[in-house]
N, C-alpha and C positions, 0 to 999 in steps of 0.2 A: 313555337313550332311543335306540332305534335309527332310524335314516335308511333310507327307502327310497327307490328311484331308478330311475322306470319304464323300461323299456328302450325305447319305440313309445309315440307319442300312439296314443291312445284317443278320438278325436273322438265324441261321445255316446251314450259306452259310460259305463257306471258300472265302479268298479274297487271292489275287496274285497282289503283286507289282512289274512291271518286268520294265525297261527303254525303253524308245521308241525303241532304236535302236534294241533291244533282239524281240521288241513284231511286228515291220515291218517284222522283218526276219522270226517269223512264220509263219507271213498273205502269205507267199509270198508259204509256202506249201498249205496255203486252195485253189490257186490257179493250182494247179498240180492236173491234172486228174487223179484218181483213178481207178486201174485196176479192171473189173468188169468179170470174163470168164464165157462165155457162156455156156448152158447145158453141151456140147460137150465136153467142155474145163473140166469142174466139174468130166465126167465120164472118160476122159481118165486119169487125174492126182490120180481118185479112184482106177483107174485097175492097174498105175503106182505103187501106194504105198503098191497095196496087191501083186502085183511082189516082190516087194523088201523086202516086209516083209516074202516072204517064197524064199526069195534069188534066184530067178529068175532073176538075173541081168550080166550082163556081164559087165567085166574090162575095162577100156580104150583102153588097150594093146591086149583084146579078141576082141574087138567090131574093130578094124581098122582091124586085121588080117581079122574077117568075111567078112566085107565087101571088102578086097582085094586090101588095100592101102598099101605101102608098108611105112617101119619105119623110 
């Protein structure tokens, strides 16, 4: 078992002892860029979910038949 041995109190901090290999494979998300949407993006995904919430929506099965794909 290994001993660790804080360097600095941490007065009402919580501490996290994770193995190097676990705490690499997080850093490696701070480096993936974060999706950020655009105004644009904000008001059509708004208009999106008051469609759906008053069932405005069309099936899979509706939506290829409208656009006239066949099955």
């Amino acid at each position: 078992m290994n001993t660790v041995t804080a360097q600095k109190k941490y007065q009402g901090e919580d501490v996290v002892v994770i193995p190097r290999q676990e705490y690499e494979y997080l850093i490696k998300f701070k480096k993936i860029k974060e999706f950020s949407p655009t105004l644009a993006q904000k008001k059509s995904l708004i208009r999106a979910e008051n469609n759906f919430k008053k069932r405005k929506t069309l099936s899979y099965n509706e939506l290829v038949q409208k656009l006239g794909f066949a099955n």
